[in-house]
KETORKE-111648 format. One record per atom (N, C-alpha, C, CB): x, y, z. Coordinates in steps of 0.1 Angstrom, whole numbers, plus 5000, padded with zeros to 4 digits. Glycine has a CB too. Layout:
N
XYZ ...
//
This chain:
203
855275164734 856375054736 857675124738 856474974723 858475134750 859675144753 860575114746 859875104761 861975204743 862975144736 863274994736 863875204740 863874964748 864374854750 863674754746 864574844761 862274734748 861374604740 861274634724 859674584746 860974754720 861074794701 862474704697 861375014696 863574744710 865174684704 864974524704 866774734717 864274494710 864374354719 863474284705 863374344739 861974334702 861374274695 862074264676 860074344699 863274364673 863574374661 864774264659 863974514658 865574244673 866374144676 865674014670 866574144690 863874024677 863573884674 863073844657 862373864684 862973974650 862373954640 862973934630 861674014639 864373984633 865573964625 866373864625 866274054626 866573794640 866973674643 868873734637 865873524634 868973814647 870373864643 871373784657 870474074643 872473774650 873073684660 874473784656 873173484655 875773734665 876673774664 877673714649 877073764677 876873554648 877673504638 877273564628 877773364636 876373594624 875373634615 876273804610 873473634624 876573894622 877074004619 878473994617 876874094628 879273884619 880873884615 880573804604 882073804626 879873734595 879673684585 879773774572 878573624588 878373884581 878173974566 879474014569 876774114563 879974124575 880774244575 882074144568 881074324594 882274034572 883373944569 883673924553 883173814576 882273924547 881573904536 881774044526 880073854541 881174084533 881574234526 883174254519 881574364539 883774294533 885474334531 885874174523 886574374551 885774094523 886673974515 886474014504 886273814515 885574054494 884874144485 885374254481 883874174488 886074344490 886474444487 887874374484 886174554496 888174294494 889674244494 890274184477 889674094506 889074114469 889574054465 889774094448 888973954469 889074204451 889074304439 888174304428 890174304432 886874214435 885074224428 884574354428 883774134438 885274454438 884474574434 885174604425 884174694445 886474614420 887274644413 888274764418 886674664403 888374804432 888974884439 889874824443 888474934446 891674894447 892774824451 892574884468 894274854441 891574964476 892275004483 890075044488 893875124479 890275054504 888775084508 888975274508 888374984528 887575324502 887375434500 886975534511 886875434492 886675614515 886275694530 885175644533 886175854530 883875634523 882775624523 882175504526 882475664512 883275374518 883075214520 883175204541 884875094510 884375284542 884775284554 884175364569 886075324551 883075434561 882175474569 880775384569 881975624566 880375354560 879375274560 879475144564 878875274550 880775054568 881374984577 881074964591 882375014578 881475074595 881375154608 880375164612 881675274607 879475254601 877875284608 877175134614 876575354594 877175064603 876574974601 876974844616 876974924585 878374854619 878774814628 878274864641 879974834626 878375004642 877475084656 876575014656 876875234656 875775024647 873974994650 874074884654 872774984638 874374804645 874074664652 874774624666 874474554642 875974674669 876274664686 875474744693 877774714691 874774834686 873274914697 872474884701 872374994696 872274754691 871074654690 871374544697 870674624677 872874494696 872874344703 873274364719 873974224695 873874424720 874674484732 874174464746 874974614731 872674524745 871674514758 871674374754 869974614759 871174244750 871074194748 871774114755 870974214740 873274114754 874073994754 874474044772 875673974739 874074204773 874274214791 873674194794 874474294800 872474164791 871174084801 870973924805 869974104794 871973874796 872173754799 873273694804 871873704791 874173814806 875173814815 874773834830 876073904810 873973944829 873173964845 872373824848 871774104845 871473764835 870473644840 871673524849 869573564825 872373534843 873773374846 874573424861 875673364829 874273504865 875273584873 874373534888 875373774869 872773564882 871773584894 871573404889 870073734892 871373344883 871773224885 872473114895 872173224878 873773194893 875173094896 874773124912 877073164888 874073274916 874473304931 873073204936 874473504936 872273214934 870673144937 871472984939 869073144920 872272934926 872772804932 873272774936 872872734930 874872844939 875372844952 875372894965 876072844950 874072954967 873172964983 872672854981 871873084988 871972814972 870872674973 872272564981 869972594951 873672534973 874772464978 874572454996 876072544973 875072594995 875572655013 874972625024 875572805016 873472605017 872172625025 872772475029 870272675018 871872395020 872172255021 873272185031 872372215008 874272215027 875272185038 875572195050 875872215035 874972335050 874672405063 873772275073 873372585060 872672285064 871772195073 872272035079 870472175065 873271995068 873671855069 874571835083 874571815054 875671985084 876071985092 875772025106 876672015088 874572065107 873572085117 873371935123 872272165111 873071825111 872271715117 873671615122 870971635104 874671665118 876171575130 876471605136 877271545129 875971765136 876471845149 875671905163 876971965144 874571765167 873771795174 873171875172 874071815182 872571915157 871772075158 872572155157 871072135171 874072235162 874772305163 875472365147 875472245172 874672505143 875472545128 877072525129 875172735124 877972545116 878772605117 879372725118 878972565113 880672775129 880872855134 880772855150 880172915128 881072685156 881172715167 882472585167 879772725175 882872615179 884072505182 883672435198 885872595183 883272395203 883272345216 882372425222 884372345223 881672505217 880172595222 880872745221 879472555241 882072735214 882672875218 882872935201 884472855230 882473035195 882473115185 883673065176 882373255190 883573045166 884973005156 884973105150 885072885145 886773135145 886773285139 886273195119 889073405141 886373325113 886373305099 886873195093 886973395096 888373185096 889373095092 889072965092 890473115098 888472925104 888272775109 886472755105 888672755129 885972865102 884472845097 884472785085 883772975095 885172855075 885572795066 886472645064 886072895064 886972595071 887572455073 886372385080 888972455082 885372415085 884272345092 883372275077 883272485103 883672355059 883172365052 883672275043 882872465051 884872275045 886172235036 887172155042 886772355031 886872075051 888171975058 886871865063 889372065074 887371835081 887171725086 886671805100 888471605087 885671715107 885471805123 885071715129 884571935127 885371765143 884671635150 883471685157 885671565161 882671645167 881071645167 880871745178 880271475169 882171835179 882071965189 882472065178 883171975204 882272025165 883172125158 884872215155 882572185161 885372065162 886972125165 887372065145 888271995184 888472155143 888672105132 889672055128 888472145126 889971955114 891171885108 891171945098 891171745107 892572015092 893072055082 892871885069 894672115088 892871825078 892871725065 891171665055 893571575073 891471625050 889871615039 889471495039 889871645022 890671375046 890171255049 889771265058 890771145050 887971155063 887771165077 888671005085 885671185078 889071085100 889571015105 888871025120 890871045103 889070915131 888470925145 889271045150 888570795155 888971165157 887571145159 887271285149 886971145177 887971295140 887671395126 886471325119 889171405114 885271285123 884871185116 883871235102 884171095126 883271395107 882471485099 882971545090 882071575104 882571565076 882971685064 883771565056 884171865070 884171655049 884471785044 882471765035 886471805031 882171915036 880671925031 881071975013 879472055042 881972085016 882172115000 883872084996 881772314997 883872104985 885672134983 886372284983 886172074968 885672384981 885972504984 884972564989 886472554977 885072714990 884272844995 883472804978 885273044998 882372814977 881972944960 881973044960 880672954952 882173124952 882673264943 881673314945 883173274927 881073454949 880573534946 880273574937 880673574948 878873554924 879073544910 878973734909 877773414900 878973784917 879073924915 880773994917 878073984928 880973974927 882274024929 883273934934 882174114937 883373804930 884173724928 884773724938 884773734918 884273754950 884973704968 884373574970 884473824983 885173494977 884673394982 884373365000 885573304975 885073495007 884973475021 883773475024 885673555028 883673475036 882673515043 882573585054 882173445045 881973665060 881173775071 880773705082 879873845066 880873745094 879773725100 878973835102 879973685109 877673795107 876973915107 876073875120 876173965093 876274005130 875773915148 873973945145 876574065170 873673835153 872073765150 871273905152 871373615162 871174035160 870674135161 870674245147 871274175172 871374205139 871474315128 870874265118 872874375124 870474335109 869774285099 871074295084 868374385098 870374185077 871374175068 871074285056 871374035063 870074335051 870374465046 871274615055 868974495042 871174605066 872774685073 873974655071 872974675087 873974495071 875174455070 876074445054 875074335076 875074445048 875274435031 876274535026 873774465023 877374545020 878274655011 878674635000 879374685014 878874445000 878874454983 880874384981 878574694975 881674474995 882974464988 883574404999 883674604982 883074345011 883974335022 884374155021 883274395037 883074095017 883173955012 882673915003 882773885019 882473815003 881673704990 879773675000 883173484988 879973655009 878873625016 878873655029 878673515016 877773655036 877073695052 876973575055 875573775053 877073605071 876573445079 876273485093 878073325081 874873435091 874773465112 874773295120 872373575118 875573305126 875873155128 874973095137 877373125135 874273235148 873573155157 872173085149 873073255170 871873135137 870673075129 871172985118 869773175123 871873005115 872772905102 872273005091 872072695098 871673125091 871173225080 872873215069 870673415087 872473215059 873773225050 873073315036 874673035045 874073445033 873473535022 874873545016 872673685026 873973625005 875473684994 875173814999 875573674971 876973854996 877174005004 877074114993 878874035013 875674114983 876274234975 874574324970 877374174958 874974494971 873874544971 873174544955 874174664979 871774644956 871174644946 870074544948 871874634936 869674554933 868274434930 868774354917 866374514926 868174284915 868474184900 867374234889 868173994903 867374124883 866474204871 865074184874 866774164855 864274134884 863074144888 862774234900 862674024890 863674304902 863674354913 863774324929 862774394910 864474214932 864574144942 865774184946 864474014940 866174214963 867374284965 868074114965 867474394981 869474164964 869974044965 870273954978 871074054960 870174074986 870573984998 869173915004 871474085012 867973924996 866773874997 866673734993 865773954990 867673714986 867873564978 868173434987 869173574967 
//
């Protein structure tokens, strides 16, 4: 049995919580505070065994509470691709088929990709800064903003040209997400794997 599950299974058997460890320790020193040990002042020894006792148990909960920081992270990103995707498609079916990222058959930069997501367009993809739909703005707004990159907290996006593959294109720091427009493909831009081993930009 590996560390990490021995740590994992003593967690379970102890059913140690964080409240549970500011309780005792809290419990303790009020005790010392109040002059039940009969001491006016904490001794080297009280004050090491504090300490120890403190290590361990952050040795013990610590993996713990970052693993479920990693689980919420790979969460939040799975559901906002699941978002992007969706919308993507919606705006495919007003736009003749046509993803976003195009304006009149001609390539839209970044700036206006993003308003294709977040405003009004009309059914060539030209766009309205405004969020009411108006003639002939009559399409969108699909979301109210970009979402965050639950990794590195960018929200732009990339393009990435339909010949390259998105593990080439992947760095992690240039955006929040990838986009190849001629397919409507939409990824998160950040490297590594999660905790099953899945790269991310596989998601």
């Amino acid at each position: 049995m590996n560390i990490a599950l021995r740590k994992q299974n003593l967690l379970t058997k102890c059913s140690i919580s964080m409240a549970d460890i500011v309780d005792v320790c809290w419990s303790f020193l009020k005790l010392m505070w109040d002059g039940e040990m009969k001491i006016k002042a904490f001794t080297l020894v009280e004050v090491i065994i504090v300490v120890t006792i403190l290590g361990i148990l952050a040795a013990l909960v610590m993996p713990t509470f970052q693993d479920h920081i990693a689980t919420a992270r790979e969460t939040a990103a799975k559901d906002n691709l699941k978002v992007m995707r969706t919308q993507i498609e919606l705006y495919k079916m007003q736009h003749d088929g046509v993803p976003p990222g195009y304006i009149d058959g001609s390539g839209a930069p970044t700036a206006l990709l993003a308003l294709q997501f977040t405003a009004t367009t009309t059914v060539t993809g030209a766009v309205s800064p405004s969020i009411i739909p108006s003639d002939p703005y009559v399409n969108g707004p699909y979301i109210k903003k970009l979402p965050e990159n639950s990794f590195n907290k960018l929200s732009t996006i990339t393009y990435v040209a339909q010949a390259t593959a998105f593990s080439a294109a992947v760095d992690g720091t240039s955006s929040g997400w990838l986009y190849k427009k001629e397919t409507g493909e939409f990824k998160i831009n950040y490297t590594g794997t999660d905790s099953e081993g899945i790269a991310f930009y596989d998601y």
